[in-house]
mmCIF file of the N, C-alpha and C atoms, coordinates in Angstrom:
data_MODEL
# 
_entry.id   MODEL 
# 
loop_
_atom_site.group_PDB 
_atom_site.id 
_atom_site.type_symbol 
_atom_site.label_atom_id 
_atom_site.label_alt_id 
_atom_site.label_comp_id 
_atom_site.label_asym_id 
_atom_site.label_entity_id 
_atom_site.label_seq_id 
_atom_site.pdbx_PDB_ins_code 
_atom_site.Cartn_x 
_atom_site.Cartn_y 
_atom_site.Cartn_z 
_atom_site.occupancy 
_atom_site.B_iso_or_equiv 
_atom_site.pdbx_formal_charge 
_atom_site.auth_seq_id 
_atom_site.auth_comp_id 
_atom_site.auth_asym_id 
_atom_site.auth_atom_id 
_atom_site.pdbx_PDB_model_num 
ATOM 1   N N  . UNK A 1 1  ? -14.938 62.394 23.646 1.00 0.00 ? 1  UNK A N  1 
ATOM 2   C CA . UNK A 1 1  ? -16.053 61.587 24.119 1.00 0.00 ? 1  UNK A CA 1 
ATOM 3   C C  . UNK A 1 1  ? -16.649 60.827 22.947 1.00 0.00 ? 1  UNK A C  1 
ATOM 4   N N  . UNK A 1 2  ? -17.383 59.384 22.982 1.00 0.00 ? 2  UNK A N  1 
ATOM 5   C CA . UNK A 1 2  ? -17.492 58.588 22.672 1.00 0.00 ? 2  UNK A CA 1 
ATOM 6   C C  . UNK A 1 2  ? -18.730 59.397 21.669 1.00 0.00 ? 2  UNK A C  1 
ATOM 7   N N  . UNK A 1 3  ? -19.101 60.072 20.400 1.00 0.00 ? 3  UNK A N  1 
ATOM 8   C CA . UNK A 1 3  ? -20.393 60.208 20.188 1.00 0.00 ? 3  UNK A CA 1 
ATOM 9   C C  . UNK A 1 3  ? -21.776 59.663 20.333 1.00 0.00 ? 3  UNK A C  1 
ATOM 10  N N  . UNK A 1 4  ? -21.570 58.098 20.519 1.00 0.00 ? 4  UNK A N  1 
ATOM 11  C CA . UNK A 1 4  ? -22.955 57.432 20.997 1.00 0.00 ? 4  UNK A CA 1 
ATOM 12  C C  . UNK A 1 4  ? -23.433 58.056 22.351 1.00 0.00 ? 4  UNK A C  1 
ATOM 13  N N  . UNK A 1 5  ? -23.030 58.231 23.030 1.00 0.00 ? 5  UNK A N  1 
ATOM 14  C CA . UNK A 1 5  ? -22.963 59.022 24.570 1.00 0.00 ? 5  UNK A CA 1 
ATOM 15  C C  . UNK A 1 5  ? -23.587 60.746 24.517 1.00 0.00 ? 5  UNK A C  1 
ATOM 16  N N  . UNK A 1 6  ? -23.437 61.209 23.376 1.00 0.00 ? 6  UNK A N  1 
ATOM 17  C CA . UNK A 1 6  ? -24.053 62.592 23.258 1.00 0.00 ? 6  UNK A CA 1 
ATOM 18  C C  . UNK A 1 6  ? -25.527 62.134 23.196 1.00 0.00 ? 6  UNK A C  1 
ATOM 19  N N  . UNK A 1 7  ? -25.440 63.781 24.170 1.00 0.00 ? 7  UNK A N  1 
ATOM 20  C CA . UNK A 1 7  ? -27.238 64.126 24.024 1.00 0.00 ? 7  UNK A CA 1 
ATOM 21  C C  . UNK A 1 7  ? -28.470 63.890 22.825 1.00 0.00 ? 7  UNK A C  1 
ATOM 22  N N  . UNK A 1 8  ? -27.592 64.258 21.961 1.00 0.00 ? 8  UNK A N  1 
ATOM 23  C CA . UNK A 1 8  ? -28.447 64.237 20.747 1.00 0.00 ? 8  UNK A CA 1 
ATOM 24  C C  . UNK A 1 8  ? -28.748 62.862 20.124 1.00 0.00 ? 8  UNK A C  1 
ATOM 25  N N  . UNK A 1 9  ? -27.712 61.896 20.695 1.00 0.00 ? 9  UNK A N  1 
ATOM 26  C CA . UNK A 1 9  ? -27.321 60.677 20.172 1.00 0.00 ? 9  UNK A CA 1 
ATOM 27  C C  . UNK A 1 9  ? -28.478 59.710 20.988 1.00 0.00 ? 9  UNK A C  1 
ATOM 28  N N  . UNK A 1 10 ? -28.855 59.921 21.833 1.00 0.00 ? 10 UNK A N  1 
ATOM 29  C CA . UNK A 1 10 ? -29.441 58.989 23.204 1.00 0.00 ? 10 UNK A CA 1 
ATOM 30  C C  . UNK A 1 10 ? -30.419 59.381 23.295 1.00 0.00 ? 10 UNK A C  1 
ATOM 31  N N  . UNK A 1 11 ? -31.750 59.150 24.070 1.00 0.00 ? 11 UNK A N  1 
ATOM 32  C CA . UNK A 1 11 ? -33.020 58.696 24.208 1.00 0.00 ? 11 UNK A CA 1 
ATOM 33  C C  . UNK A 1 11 ? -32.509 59.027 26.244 1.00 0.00 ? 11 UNK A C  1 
ATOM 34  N N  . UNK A 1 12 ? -33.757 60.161 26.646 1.00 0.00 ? 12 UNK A N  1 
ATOM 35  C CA . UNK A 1 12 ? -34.066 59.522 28.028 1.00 0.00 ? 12 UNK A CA 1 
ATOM 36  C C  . UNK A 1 12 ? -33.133 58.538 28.531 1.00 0.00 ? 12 UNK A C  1 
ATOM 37  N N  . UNK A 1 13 ? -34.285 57.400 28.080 1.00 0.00 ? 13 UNK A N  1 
ATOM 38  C CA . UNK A 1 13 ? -34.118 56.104 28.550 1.00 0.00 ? 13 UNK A CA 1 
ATOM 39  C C  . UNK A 1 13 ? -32.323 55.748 28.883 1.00 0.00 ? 13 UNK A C  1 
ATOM 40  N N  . UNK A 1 14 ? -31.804 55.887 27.278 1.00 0.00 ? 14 UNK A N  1 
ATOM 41  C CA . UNK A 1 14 ? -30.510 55.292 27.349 1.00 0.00 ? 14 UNK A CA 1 
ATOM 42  C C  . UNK A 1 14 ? -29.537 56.164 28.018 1.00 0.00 ? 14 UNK A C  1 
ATOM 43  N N  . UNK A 1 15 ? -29.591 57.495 28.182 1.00 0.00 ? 15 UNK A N  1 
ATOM 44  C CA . UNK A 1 15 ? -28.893 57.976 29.245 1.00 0.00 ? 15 UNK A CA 1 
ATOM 45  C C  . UNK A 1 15 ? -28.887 57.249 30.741 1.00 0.00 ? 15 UNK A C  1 
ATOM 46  N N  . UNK A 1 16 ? -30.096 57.469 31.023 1.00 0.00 ? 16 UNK A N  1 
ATOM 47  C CA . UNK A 1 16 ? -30.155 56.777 32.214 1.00 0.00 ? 16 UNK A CA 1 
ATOM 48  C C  . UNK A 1 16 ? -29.493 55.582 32.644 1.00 0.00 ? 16 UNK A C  1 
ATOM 49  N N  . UNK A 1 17 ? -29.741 54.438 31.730 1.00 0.00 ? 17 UNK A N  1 
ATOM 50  C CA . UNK A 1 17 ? -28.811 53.123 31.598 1.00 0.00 ? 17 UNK A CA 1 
ATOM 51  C C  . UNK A 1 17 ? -27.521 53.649 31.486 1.00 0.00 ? 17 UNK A C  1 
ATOM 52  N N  . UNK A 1 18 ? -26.915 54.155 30.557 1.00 0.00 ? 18 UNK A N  1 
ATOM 53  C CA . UNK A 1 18 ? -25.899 54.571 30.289 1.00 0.00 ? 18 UNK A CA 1 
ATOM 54  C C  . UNK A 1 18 ? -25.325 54.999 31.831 1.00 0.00 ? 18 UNK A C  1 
ATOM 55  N N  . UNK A 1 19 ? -25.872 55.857 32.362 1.00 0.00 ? 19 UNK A N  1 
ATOM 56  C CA . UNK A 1 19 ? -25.534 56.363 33.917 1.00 0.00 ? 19 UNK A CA 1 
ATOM 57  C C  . UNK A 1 19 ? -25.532 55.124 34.653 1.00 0.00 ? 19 UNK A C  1 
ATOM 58  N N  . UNK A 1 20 ? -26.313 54.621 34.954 1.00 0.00 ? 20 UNK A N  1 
ATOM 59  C CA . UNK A 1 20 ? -26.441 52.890 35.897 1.00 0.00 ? 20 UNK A CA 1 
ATOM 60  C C  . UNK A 1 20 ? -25.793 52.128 35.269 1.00 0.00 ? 20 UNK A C  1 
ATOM 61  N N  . UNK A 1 21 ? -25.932 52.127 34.349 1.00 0.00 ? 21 UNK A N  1 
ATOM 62  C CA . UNK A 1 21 ? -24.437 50.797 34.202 1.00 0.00 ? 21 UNK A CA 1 
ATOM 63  C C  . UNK A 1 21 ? -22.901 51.138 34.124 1.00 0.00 ? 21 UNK A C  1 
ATOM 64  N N  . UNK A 1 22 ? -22.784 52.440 33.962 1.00 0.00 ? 22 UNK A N  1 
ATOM 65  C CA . UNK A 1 22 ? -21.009 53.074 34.610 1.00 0.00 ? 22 UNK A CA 1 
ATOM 66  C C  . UNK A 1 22 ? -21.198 53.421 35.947 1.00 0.00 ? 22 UNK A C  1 
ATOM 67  N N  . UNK A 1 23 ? -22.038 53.246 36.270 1.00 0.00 ? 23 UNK A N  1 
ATOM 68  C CA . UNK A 1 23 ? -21.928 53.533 38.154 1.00 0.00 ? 23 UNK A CA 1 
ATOM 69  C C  . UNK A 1 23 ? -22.045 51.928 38.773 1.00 0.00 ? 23 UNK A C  1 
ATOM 70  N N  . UNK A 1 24 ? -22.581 50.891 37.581 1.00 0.00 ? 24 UNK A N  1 
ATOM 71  C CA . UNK A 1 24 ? -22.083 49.533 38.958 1.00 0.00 ? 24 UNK A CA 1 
ATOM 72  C C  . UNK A 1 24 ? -20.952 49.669 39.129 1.00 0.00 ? 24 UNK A C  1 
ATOM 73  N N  . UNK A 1 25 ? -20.786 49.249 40.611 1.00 0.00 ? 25 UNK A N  1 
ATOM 74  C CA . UNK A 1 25 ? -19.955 49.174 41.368 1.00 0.00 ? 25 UNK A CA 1 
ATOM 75  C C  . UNK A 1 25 ? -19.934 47.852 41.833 1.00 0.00 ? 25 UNK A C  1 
ATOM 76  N N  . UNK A 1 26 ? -18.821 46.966 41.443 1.00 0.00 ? 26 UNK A N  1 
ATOM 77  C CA . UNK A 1 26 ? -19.091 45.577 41.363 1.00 0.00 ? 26 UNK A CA 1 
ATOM 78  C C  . UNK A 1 26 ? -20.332 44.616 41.684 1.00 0.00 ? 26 UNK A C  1 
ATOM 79  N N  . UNK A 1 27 ? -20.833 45.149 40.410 1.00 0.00 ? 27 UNK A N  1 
ATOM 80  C CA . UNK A 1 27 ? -22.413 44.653 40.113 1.00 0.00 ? 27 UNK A CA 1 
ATOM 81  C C  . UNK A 1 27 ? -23.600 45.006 41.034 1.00 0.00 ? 27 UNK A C  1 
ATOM 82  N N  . UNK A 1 28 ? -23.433 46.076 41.341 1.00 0.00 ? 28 UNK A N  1 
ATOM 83  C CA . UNK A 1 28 ? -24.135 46.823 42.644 1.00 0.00 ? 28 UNK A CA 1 
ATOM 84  C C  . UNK A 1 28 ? -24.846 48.077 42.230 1.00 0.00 ? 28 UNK A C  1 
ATOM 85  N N  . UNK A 1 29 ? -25.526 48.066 42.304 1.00 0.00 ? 29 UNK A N  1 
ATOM 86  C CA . UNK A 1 29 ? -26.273 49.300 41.572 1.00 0.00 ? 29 UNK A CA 1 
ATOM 87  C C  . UNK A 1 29 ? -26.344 50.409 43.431 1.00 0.00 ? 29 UNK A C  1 
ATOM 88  N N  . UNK A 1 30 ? -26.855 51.784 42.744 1.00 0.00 ? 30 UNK A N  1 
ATOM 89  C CA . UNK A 1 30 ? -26.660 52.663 43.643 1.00 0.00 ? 30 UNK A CA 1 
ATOM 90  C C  . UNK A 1 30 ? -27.406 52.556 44.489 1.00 0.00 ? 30 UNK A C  1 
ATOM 91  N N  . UNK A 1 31 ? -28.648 51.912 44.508 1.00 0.00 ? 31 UNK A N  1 
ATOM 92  C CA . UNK A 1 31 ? -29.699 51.836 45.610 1.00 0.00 ? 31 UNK A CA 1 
ATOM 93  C C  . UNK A 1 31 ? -29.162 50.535 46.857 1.00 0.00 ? 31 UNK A C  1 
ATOM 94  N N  . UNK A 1 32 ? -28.660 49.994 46.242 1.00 0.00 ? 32 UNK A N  1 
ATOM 95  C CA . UNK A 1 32 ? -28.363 49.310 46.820 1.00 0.00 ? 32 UNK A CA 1 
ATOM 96  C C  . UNK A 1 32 ? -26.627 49.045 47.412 1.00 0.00 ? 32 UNK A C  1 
ATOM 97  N N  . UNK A 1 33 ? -25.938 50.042 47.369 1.00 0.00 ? 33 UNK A N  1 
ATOM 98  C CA . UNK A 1 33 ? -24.925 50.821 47.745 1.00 0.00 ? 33 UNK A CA 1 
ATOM 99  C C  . UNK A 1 33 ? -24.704 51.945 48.646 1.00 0.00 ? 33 UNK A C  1 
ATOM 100 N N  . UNK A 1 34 ? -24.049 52.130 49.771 1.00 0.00 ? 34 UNK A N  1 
ATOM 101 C CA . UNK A 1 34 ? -23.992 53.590 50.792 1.00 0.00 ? 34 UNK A CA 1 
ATOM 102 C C  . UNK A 1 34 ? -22.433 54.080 50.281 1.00 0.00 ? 34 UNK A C  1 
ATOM 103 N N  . UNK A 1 35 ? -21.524 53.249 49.657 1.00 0.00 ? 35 UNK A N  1 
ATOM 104 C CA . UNK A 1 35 ? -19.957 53.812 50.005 1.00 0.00 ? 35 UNK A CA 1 
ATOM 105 C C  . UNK A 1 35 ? -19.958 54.748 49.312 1.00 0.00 ? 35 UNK A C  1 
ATOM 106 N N  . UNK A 1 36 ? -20.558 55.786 48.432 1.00 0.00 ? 36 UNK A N  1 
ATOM 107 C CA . UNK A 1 36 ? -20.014 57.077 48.161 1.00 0.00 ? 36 UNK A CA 1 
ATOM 108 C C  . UNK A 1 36 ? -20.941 57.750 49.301 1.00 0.00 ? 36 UNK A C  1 
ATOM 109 N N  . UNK A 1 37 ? -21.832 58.040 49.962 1.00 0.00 ? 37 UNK A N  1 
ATOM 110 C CA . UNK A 1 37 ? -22.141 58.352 51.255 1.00 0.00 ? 37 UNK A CA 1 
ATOM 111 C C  . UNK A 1 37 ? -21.362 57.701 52.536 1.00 0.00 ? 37 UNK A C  1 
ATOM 112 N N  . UNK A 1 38 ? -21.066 57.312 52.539 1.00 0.00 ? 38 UNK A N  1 
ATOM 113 C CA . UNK A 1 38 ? -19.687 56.772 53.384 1.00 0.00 ? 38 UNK A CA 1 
ATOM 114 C C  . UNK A 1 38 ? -18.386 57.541 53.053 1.00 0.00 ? 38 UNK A C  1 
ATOM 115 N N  . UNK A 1 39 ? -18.054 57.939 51.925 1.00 0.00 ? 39 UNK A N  1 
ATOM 116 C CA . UNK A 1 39 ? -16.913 58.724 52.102 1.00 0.00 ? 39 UNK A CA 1 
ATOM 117 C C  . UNK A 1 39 ? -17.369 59.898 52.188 1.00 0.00 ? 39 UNK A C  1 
ATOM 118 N N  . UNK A 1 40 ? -18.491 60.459 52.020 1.00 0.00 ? 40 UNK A N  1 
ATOM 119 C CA . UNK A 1 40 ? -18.988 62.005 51.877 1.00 0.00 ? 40 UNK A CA 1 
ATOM 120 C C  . UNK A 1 40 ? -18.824 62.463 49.981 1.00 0.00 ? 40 UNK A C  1 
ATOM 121 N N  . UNK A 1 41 ? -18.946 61.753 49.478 1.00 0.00 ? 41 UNK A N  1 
ATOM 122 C CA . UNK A 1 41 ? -18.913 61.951 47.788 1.00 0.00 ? 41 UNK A CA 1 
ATOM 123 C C  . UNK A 1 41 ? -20.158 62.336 47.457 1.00 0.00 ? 41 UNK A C  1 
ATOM 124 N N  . UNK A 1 42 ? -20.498 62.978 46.412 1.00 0.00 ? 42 UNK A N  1 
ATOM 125 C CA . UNK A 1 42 ? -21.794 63.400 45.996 1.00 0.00 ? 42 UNK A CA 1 
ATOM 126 C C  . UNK A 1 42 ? -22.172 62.027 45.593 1.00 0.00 ? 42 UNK A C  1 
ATOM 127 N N  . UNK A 1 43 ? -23.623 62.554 45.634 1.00 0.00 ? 43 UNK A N  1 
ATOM 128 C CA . UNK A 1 43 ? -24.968 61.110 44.672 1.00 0.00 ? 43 UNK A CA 1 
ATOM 129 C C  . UNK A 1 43 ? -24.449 61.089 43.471 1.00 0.00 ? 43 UNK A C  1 
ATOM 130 N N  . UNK A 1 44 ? -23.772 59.932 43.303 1.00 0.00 ? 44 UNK A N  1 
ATOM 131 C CA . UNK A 1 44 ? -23.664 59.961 41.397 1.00 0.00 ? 44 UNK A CA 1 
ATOM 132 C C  . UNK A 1 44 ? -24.786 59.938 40.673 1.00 0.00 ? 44 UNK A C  1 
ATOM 133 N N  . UNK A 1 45 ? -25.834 59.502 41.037 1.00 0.00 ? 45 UNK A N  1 
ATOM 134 C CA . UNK A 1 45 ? -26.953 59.706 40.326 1.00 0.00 ? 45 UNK A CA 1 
ATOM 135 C C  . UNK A 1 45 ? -27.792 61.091 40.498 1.00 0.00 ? 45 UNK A C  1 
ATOM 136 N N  . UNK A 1 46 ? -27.260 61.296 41.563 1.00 0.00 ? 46 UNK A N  1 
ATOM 137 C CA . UNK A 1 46 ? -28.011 62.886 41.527 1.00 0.00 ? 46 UNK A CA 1 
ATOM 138 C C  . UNK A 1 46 ? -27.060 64.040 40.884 1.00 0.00 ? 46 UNK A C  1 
ATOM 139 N N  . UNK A 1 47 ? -25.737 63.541 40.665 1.00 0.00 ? 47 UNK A N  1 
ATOM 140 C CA . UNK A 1 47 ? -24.675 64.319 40.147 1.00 0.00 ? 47 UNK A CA 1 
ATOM 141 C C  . UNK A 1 47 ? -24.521 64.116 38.385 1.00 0.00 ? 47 UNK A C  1 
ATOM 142 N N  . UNK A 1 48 ? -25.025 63.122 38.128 1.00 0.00 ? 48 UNK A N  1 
ATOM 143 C CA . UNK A 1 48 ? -25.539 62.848 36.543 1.00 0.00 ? 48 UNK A CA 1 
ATOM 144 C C  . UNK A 1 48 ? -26.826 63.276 36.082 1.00 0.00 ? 48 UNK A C  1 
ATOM 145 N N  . UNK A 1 49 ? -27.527 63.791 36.728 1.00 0.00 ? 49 UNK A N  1 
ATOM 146 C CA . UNK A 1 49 ? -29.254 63.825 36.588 1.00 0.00 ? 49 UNK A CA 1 
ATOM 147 C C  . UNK A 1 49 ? -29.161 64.676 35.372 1.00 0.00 ? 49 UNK A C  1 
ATOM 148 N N  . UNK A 1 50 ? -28.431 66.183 35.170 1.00 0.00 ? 50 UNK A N  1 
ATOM 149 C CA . UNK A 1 50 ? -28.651 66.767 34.345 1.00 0.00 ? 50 UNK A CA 1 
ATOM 150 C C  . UNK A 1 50 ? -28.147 66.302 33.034 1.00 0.00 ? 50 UNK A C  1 
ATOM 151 N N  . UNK A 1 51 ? -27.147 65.126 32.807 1.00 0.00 ? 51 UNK A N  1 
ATOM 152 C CA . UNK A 1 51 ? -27.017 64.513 31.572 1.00 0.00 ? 51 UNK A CA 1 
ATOM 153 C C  . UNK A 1 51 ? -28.087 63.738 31.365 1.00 0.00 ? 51 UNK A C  1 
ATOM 154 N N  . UNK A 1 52 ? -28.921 63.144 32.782 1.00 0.00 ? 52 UNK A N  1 
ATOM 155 C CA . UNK A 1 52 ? -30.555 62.002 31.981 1.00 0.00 ? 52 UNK A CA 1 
ATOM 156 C C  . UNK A 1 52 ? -31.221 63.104 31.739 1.00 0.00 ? 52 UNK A C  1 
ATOM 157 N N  . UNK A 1 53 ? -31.272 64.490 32.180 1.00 0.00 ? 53 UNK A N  1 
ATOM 158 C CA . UNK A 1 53 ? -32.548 65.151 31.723 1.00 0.00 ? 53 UNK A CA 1 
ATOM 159 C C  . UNK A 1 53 ? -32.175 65.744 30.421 1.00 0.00 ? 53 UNK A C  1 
ATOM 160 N N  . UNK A 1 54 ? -30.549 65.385 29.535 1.00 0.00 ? 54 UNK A N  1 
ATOM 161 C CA . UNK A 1 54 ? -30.535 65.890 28.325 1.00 0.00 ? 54 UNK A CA 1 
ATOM 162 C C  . UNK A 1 54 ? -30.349 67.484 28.534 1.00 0.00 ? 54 UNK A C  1 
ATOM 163 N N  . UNK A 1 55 ? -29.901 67.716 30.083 1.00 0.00 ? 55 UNK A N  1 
ATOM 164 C CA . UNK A 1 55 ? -29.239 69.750 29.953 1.00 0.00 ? 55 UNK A CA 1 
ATOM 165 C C  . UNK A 1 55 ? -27.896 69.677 29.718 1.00 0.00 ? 55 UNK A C  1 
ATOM 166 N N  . UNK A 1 56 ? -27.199 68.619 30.196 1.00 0.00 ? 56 UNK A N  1 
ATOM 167 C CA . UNK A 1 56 ? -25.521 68.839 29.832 1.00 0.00 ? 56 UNK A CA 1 
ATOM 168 C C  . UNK A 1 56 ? -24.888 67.753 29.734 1.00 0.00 ? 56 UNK A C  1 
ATOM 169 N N  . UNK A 1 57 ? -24.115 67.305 29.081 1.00 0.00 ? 57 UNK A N  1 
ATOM 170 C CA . UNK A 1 57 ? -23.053 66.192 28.274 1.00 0.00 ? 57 UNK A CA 1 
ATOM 171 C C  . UNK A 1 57 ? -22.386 65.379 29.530 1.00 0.00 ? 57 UNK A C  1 
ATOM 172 N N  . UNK A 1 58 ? -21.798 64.412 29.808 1.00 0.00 ? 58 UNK A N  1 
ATOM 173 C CA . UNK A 1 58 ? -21.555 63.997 31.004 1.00 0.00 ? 58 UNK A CA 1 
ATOM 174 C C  . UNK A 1 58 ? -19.759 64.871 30.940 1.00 0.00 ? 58 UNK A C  1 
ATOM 175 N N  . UNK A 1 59 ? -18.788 64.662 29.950 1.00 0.00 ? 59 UNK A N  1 
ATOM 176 C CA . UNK A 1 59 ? -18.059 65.710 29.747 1.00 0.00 ? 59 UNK A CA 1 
ATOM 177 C C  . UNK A 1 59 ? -17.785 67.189 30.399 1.00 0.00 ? 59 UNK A C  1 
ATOM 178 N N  . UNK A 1 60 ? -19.022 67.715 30.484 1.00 0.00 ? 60 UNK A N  1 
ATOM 179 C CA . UNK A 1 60 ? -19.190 68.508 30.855 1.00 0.00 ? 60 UNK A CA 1 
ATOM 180 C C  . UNK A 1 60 ? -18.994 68.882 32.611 1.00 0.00 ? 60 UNK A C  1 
ATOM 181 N N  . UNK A 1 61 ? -20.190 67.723 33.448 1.00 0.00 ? 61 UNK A N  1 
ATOM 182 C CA . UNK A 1 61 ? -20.500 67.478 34.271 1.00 0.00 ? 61 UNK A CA 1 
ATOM 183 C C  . UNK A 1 61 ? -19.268 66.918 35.061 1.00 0.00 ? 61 UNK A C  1 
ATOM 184 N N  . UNK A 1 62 ? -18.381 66.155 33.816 1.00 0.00 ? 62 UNK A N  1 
ATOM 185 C CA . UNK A 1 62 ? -17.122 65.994 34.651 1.00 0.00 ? 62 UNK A CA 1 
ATOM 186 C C  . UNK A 1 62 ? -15.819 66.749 35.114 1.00 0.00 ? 62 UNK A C  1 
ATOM 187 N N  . UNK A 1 63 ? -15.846 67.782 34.170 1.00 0.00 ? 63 UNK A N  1 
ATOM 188 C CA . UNK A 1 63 ? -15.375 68.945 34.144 1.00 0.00 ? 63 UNK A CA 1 
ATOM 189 C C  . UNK A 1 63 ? -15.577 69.874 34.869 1.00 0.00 ? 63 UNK A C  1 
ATOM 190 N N  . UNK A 1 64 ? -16.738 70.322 35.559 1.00 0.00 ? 64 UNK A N  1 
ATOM 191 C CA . UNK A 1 64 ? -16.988 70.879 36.702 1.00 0.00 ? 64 UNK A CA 1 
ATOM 192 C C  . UNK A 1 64 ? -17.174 70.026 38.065 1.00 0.00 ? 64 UNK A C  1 
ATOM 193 N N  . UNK A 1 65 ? -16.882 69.190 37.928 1.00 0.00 ? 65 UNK A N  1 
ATOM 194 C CA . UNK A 1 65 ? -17.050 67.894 39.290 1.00 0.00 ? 65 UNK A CA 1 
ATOM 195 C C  . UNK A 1 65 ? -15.187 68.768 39.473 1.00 0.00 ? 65 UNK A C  1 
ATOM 196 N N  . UNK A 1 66 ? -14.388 68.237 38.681 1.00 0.00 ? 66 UNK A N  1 
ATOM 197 C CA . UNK A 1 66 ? -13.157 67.995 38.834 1.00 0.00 ? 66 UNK A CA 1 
ATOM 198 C C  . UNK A 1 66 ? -12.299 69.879 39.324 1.00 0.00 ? 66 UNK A C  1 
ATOM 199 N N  . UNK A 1 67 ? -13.148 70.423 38.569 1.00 0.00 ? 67 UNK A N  1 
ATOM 200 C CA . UNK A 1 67 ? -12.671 72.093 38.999 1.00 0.00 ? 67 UNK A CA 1 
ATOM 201 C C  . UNK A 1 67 ? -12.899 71.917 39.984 1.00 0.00 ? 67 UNK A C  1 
ATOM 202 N N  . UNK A 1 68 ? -13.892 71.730 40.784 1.00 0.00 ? 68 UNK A N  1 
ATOM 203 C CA . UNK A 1 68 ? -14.238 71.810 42.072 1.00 0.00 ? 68 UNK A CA 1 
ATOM 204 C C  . UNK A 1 68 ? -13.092 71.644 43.568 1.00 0.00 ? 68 UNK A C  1 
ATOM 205 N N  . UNK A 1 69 ? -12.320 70.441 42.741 1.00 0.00 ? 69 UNK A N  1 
ATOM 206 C CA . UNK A 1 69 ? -11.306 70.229 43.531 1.00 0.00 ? 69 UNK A CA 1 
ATOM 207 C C  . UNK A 1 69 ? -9.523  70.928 43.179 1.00 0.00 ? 69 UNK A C  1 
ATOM 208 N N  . UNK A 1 70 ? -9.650  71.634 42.097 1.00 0.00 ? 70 UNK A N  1 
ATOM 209 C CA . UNK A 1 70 ? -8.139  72.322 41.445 1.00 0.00 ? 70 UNK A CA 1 
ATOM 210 C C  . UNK A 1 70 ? -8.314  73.450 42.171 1.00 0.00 ? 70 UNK A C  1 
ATOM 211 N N  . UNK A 1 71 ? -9.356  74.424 42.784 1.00 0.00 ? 71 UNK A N  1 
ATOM 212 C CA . UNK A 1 71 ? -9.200  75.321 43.341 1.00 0.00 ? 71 UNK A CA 1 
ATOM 213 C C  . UNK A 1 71 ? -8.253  75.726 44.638 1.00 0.00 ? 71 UNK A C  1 
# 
């Protein structure tokens, strides 16, 4: 992972951006988007929250997204 992207590296703020701007979805931000509720996919923004609140690395978060489905 990219070190600018670590916790320690980022601010609140820039997580958050950091999260909204890898989730446009051809220039579409999430509020203004239903298709991962349309397929039944989790909230990416509610599924990133604990990397904006600075509890876990997105790495991390992706890593247990993805176990989820090897079982």
């Amino acid at each position: 992972m990219d070190e600018k992207y670590l916790i320690k590296n980022t601010t609140r703020e820039q997580r958050e951006k950091i999260i909204r701007d890898a989730l446009s979805c051809n220039g579409v931000s999430c509020e203004e988007c239903s298709a991962c509720d349309a397929y039944g996919a989790v909230n990416p923004l509610e599924m990133y929250q604990p990397y904006i609140d600075g509890k876990k690395e997105i790495q991390e978060i992706n890593r247990e997204y993805v176990a989820n489905y090897l079982k």
